[in-house]
KEVEXDREN-144640 format. One record per residue (C-alpha): residue in three letters; x, y, z; residue number from 0. Coordinates in Angstrom, 3 decimals. Each point is the difference from the previous one (the first is absolute). Last residue first. Layout:
// KEVEXDREN-144640
<ala, <X, Y, Z>, NUM>
...
***
This chain:
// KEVEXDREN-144640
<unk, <-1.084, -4.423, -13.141>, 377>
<unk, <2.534, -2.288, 1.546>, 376>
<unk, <0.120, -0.554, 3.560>, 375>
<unk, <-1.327, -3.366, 0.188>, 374>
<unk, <1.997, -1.713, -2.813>, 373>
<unk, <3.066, 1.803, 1.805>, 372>
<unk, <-0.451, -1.999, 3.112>, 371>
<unk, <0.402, -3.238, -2.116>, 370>
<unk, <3.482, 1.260, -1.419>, 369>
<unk, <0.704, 0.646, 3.474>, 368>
<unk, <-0.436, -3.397, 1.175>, 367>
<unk, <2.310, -1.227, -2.065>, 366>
<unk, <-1.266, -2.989, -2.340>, 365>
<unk, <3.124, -2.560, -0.620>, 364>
<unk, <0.312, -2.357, -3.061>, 363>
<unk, <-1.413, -2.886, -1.426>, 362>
<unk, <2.023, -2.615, 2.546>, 361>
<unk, <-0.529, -3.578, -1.442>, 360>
<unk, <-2.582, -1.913, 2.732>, 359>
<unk, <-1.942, -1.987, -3.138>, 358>
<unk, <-3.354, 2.457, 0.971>, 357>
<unk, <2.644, 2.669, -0.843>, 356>
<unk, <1.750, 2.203, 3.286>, 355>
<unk, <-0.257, 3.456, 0.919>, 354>
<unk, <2.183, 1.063, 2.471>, 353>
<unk, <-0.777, 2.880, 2.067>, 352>
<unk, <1.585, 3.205, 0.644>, 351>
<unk, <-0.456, 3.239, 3.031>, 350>
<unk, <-1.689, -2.662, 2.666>, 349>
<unk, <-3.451, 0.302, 1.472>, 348>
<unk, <-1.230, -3.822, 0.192>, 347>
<unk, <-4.000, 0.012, 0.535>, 346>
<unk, <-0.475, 3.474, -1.802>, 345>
<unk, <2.421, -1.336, -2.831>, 344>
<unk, <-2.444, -3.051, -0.232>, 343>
<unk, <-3.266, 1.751, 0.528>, 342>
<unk, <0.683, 2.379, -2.937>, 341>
<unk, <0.662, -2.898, -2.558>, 340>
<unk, <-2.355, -1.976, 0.761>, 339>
<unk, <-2.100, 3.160, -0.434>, 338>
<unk, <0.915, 0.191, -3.287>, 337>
<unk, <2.780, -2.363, -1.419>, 336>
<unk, <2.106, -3.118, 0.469>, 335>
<unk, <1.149, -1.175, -3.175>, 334>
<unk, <4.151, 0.239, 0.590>, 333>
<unk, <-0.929, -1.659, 3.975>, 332>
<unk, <0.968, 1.586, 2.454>, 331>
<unk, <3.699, -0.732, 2.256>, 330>
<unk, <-0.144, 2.669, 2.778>, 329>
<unk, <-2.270, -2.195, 2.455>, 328>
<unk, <2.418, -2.830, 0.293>, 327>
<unk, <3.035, 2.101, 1.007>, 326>
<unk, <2.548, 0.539, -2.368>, 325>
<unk, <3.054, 1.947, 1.523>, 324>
<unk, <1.143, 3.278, -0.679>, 323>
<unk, <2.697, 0.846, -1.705>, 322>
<unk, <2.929, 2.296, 0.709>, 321>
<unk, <2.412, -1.987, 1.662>, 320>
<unk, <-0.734, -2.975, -2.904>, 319>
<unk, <1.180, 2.694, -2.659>, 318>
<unk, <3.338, -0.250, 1.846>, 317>
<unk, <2.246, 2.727, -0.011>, 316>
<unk, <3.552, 0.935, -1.297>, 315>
<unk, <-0.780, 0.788, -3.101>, 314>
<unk, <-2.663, 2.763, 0.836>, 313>
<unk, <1.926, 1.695, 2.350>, 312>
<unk, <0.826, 2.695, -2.976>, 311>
<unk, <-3.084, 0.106, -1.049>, 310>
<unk, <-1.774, 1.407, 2.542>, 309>
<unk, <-2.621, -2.457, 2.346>, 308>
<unk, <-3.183, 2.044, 0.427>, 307>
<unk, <-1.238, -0.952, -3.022>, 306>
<unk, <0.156, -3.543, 0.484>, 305>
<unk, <-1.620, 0.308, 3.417>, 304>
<unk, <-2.471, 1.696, -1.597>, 303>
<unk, <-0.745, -2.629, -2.726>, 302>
<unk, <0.141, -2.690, 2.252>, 301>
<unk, <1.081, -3.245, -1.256>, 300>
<unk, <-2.436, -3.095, 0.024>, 299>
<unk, <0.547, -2.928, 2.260>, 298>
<unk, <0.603, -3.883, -0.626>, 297>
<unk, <-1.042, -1.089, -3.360>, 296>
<unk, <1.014, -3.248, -0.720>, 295>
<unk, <2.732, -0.764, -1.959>, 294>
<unk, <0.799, -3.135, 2.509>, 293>
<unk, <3.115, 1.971, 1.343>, 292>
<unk, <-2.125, 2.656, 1.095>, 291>
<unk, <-1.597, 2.780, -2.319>, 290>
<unk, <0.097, 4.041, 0.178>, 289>
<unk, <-1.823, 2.192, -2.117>, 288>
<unk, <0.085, 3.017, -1.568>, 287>
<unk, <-2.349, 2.340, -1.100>, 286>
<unk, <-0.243, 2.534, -2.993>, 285>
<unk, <1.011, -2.081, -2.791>, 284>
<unk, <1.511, 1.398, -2.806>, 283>
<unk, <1.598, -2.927, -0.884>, 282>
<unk, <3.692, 2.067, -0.029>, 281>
<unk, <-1.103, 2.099, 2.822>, 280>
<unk, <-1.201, -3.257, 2.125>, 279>
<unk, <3.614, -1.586, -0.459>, 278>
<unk, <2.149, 3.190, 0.684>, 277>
<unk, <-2.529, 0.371, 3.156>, 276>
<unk, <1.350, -3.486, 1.053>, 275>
<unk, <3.555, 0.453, -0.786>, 274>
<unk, <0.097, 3.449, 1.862>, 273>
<unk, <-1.660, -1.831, 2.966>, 272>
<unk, <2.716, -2.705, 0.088>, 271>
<unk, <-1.544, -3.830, -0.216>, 270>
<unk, <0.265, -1.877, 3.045>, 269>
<unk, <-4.002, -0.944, 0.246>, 268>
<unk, <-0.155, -0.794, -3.705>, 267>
<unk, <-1.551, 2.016, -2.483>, 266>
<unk, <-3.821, 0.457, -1.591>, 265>
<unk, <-1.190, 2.079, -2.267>, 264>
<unk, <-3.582, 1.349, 0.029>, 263>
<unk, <-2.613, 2.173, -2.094>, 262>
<unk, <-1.502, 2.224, 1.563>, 261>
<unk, <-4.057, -0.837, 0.548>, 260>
<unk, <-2.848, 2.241, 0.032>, 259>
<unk, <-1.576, -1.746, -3.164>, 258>
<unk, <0.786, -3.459, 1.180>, 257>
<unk, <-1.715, 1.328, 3.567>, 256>
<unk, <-3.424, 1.271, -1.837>, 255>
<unk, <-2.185, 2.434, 1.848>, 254>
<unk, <-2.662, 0.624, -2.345>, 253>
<unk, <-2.931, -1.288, 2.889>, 252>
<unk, <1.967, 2.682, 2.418>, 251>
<unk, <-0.488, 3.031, -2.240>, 250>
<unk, <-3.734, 0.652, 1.105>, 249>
<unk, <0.846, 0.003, 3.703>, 248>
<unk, <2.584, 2.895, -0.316>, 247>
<unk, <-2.988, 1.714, -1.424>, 246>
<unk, <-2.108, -0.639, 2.876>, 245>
<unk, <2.624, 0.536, 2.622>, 244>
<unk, <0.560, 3.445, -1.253>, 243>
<unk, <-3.534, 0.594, 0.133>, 242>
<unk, <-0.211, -1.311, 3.380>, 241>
<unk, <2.981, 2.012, 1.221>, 240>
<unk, <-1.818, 3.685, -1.289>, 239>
<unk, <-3.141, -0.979, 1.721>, 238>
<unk, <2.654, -0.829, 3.708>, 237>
<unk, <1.306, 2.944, -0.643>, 236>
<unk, <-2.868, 2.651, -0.841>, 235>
<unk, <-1.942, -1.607, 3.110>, 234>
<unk, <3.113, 0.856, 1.983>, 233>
<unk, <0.571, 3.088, -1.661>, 232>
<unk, <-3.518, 1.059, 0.916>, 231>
<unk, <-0.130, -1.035, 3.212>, 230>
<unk, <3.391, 2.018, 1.324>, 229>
<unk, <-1.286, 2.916, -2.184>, 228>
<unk, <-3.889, -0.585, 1.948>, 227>
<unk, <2.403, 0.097, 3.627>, 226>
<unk, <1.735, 2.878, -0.683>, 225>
<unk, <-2.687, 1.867, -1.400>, 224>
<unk, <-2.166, -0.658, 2.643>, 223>
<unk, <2.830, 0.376, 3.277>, 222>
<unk, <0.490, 3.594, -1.794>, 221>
<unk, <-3.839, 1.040, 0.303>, 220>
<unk, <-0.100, -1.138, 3.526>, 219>
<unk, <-1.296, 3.258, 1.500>, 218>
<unk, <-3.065, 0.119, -2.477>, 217>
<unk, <-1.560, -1.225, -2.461>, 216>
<unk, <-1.114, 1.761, -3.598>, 215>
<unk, <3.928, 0.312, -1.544>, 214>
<unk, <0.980, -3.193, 2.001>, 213>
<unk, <-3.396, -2.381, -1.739>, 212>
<unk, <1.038, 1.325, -3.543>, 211>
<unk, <3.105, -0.697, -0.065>, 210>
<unk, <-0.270, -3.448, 1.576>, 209>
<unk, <-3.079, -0.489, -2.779>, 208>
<unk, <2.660, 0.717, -2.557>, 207>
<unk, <2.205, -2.277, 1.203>, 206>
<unk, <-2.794, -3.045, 0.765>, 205>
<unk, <-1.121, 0.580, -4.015>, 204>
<unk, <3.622, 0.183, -1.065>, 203>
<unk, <0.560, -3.579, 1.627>, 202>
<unk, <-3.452, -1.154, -1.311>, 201>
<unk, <1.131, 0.892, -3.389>, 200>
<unk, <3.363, -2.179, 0.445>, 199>
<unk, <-1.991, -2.717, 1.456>, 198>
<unk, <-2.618, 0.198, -3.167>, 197>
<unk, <3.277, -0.353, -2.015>, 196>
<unk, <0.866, -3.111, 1.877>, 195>
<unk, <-3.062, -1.539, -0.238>, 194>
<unk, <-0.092, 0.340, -3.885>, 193>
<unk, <3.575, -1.826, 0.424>, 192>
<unk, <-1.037, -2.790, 1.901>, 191>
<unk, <-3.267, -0.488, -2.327>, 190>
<unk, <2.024, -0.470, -3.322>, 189>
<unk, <2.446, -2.081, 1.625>, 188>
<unk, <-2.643, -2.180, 1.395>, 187>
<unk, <-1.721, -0.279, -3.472>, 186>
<unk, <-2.989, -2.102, -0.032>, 185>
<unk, <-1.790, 3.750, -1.044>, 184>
<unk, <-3.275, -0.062, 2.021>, 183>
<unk, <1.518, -2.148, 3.048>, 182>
<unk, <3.150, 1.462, 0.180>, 181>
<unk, <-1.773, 3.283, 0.074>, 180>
<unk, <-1.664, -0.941, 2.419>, 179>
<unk, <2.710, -1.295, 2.381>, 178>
<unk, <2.180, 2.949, -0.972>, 177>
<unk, <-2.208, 2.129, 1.414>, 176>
<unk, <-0.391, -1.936, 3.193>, 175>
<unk, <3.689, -0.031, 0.053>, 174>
<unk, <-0.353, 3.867, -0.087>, 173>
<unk, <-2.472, -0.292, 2.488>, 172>
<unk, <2.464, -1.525, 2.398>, 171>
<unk, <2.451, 2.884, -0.189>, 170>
<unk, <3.407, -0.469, -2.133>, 169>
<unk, <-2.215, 0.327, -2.518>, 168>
<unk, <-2.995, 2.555, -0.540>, 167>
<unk, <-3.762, 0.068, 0.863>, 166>
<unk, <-0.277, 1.021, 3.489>, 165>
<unk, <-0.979, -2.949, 1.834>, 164>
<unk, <2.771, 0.083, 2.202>, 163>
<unk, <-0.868, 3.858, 1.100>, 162>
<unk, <-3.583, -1.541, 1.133>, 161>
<unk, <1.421, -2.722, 2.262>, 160>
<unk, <2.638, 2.140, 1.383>, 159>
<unk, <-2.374, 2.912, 0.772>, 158>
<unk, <-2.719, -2.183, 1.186>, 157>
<unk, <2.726, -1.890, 2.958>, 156>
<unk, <0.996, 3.825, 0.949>, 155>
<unk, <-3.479, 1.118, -0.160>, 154>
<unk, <-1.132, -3.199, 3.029>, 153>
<unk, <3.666, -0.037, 1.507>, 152>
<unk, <-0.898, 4.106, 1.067>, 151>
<unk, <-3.027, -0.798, 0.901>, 150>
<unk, <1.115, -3.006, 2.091>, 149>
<unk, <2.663, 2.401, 1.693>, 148>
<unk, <-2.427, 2.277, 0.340>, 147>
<unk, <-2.529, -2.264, 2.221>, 146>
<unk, <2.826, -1.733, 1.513>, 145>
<unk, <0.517, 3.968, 1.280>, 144>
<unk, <-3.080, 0.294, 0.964>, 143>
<unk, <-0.904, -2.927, 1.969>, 142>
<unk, <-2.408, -2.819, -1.330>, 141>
<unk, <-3.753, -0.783, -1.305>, 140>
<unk, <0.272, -2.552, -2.665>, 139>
<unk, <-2.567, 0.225, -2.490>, 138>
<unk, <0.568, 2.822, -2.111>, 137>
<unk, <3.675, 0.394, 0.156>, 136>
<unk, <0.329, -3.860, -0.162>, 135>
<unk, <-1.855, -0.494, -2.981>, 134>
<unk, <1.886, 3.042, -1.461>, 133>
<unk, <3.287, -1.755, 0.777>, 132>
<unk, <-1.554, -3.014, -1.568>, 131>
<unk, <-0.687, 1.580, -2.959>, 130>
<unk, <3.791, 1.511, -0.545>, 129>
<unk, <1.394, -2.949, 0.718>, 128>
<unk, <-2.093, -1.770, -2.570>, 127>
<unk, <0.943, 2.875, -2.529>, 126>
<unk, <3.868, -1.030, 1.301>, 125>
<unk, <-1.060, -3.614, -0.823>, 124>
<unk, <-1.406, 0.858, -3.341>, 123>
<unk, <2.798, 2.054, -1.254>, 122>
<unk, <2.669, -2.672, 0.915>, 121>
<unk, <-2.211, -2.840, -1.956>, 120>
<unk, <-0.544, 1.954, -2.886>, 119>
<unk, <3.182, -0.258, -1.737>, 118>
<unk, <0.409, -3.981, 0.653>, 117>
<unk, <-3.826, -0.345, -1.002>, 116>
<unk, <0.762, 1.917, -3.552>, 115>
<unk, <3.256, -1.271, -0.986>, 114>
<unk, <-1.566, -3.370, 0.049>, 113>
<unk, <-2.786, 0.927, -1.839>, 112>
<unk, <2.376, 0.969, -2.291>, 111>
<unk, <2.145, -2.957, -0.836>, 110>
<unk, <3.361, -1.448, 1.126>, 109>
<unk, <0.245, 2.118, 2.781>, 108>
<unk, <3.694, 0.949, 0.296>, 107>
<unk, <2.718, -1.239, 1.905>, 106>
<unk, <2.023, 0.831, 2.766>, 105>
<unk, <-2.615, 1.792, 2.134>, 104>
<unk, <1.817, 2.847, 2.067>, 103>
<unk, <-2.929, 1.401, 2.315>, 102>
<unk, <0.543, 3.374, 0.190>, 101>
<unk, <-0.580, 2.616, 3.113>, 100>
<unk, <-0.590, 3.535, 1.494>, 99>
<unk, <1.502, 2.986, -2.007>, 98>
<unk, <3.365, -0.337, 2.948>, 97>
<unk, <0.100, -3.569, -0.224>, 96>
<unk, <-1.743, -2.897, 0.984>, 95>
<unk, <1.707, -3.120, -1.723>, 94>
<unk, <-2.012, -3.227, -0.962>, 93>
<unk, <2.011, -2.866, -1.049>, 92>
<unk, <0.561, -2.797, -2.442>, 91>
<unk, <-3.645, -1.084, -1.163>, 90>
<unk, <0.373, -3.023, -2.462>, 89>
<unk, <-3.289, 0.220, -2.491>, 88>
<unk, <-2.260, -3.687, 0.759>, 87>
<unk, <-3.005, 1.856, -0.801>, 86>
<unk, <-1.093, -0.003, 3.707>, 85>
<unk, <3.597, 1.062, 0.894>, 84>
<unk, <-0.882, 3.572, -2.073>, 83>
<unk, <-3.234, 0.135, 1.681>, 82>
<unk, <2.086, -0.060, 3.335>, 81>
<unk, <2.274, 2.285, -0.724>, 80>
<unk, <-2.346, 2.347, -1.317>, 79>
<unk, <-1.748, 0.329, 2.938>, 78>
<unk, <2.969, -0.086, 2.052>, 77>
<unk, <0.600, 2.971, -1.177>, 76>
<unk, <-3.065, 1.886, 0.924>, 75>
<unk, <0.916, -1.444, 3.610>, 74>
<unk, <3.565, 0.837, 0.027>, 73>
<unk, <-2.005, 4.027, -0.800>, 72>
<unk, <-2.085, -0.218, 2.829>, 71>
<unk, <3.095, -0.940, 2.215>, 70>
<unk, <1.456, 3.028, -1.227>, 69>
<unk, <-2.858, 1.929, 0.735>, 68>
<unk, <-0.386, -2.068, 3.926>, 67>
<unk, <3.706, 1.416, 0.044>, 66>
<unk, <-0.314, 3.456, -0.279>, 65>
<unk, <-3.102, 0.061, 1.863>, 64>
<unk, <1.924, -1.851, 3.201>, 63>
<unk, <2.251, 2.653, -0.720>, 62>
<unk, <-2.809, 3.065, 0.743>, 61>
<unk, <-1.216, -1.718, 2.897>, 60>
<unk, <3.901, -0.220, 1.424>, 59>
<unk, <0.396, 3.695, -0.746>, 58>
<unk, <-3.540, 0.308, 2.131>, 57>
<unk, <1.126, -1.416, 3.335>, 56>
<unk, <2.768, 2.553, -0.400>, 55>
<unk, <-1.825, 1.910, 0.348>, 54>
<unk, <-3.186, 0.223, 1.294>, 53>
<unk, <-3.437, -1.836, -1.682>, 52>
<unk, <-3.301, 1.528, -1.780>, 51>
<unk, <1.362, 3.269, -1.654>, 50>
<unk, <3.549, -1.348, -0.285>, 49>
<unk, <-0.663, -2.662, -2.606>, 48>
<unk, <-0.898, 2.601, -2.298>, 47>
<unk, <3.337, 1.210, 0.916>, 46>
<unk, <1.463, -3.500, -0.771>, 45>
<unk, <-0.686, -0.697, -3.563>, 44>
<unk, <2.806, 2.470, -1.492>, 43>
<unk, <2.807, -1.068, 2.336>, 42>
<unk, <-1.071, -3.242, -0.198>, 41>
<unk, <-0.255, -0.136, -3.613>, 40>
<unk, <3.120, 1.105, -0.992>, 39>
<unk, <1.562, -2.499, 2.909>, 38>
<unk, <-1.433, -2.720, -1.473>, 37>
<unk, <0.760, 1.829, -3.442>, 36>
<unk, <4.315, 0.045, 0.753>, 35>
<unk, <-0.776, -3.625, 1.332>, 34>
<unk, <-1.217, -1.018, -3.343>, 33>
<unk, <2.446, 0.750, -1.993>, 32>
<unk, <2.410, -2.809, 2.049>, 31>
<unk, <-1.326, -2.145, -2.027>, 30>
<unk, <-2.565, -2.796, 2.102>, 29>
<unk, <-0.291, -3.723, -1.511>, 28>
<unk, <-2.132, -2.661, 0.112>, 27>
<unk, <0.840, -3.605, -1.364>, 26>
<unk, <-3.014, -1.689, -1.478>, 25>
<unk, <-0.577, -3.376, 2.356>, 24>
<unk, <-3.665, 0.928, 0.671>, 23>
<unk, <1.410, 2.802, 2.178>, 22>
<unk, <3.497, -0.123, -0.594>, 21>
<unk, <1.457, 2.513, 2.922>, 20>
<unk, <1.815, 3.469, 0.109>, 19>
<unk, <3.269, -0.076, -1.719>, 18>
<unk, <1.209, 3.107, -0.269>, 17>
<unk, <0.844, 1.622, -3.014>, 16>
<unk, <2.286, 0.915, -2.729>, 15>
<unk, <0.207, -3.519, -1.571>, 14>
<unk, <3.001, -2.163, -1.517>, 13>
<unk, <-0.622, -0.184, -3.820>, 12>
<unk, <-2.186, -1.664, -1.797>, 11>
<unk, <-0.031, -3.869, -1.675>, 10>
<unk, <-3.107, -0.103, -1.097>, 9>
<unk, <0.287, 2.147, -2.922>, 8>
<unk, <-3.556, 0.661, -1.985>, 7>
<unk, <-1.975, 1.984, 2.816>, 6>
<unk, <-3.631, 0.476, 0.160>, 5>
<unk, <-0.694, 3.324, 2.075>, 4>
<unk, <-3.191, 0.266, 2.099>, 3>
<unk, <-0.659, 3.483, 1.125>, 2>
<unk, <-0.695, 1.997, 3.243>, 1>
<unk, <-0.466, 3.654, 0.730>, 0>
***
């Protein structure tokens, strides 16, 4: 299973992988997943393996096939990397994990037919795969067992490239959904979420089917139940995400920092903490901030820390101990708004900013919580 995955935060977390190589300068990486189904699938792939070679000649057959999938699946990846770059979209990783692999695109298409190429690339090239294996079956004469490992790469490569196209996000033919319906409505949002729900139905479709495939089959009815479930709630995830995403999406142009904002009063560095909140109380102002001998602003007071101090001790210390200082990227602009907005905190992650009038008078100070909050609300 493989899927391309625009991302909106480029900043990201340290990764659990390994660091496997940058083909075409994307940076590869392994989880540690997808050891635990290496060795799943060699245990499982290698007593066909058996009947044409001895052991333990055929354990290391049956890894080789492990990792020619996985190296099927980089290559459906890469796909989309690559028509991503082509439309000038920043490509930050791939990572194989333990479902097979996602391309982490940090931006989305900007219009349909865009969607549409990226999506189908990675189902195309493992359908390619799958045609050349066939090619090779038929015309190639070779030994046995490269004959059923090819097989075996042949259905594995169809199976991936067919399951993508099924029509329902996080898979590729959910964003081939959305891609038409984009294109019939002119409403991205519109389109993400129809694609989600298909990818919810689709998830209940490949449960049901799991059911129904380990009540007719046979010794590995468990292993088919467990695996569809694991599927299903992965598909159900990842549909359930992009719908949340969507509507998150559709609050960002009403994002409005003078409407978020607290208003502000400002103290001197030396002034007592039980002086400064007795100042902000009395304006009802629900920041504070510190300025330098020049009035300017130097640092903003944290709320927690401010909390955290009791009263009593509250005389005897500094606001300035308890503030955090200004650096360029946490004073915004009182207009700034949107996505402008957005990118800003995301490029500058800090718990207060200072917003600041075209004339460079402080407005007040926008807390990054009271932001969260416009994204959680009903």
């Amino acid at each position: 299973m493989a899927d391309s995955a625009p991302q909106g935060d480029r900043s990201g977390p340290a990764r659990p992988g390994i660091l496997m190589g940058r083909p075409f300068g994307i940076p590869v990486y392994v989880s540690p997943t997808w050891f635990i189904v290496a060795i799943v699938i060699t245990v499982m792939f290698e007593p066909q393996v058996a009947q044409h070679v001895h052991r333990p000649v055929s354990y290391l057959v049956a890894l080789t096939y492990a990792v020619l999938l996985y190296a099927s699946v980089l290559v459906h990846e890469i796909g989309h990397s690559l028509v991503a770059r082509c439309f000038g979209l920043p490509v930050r990783a791939i990572t194989l994990h333990i479902l097979g692999g996602v391309s982490e695109i940090e931006e989305e298409p900007r219009t349909p037919g865009r969607e549409f190429l990226v999506a189908a690339a990675g189902p195309l090239l493992s359908l390619a795969l799958a045609v050349g294996g066939y090619a090779a079956l038929v015309l190639v004469p070779m030994p046995d067992v490269t004959v059923l490992l090819i097989e075996a790469l042949t259905l594995a490569n169809l199976l991936v490239g067919v399951f993508n196209l099924l029509p329902g996000l996080p898979l590729d033919g959910g964003r081939l959904v959305r891609a038409a319906v984009w294109k019939i409505t002119g409403r991205q949002r519109t389109a993400t979420v129809a694609a989600g729900w298909a990818g919810r139905v689709v998830a209940v479709a490949v449960l049901i089917l799991g059911a129904v495939l380990s009540a007719t089959g046979g010794g590995d009815r468990w292993l088919t139940v467990v695996w569809a479930a694991l599927v299903a709630s992965f598909i159900w995830v990842g549909a359930g995400e992009a719908i949340r995403v969507a509507r998150i999406r559709d609050r960002i142009p009403l994002l409005n920092a003078r409407a978020l904002a607290r208003r502000a009063v400002s103290v001197p560095q030396n002034t007592p903490l039980a002086e400064a909140v007795r100042r902000a109380q009395e304006a009802g102002a629900g920041a504070i901030v510190v300025v330098g001998h020049d009035d300017d602003p130097v640092g903003i007071v944290s709320e927690t820390a401010v909390i955290a101090t009791p009263e009593h001790r509250r005389p005897w210390v500094e606001t300035a101990s308890l503030t955090r200082a200004l650096d360029p990227g946490m004073i915004l602009p009182a207009d700034i708004t949107g996505e402008d907005l957005v990118a800003a905190v995301n490029r500058a992650p800090a718990s207060e900013y200072l917003l600041v009038e075209p004339s460079g008078e402080t407005y007040g100070v926008l807390a990054a919580q009271d932001l969260a909050k416009t994204f959680t609300r009903r």
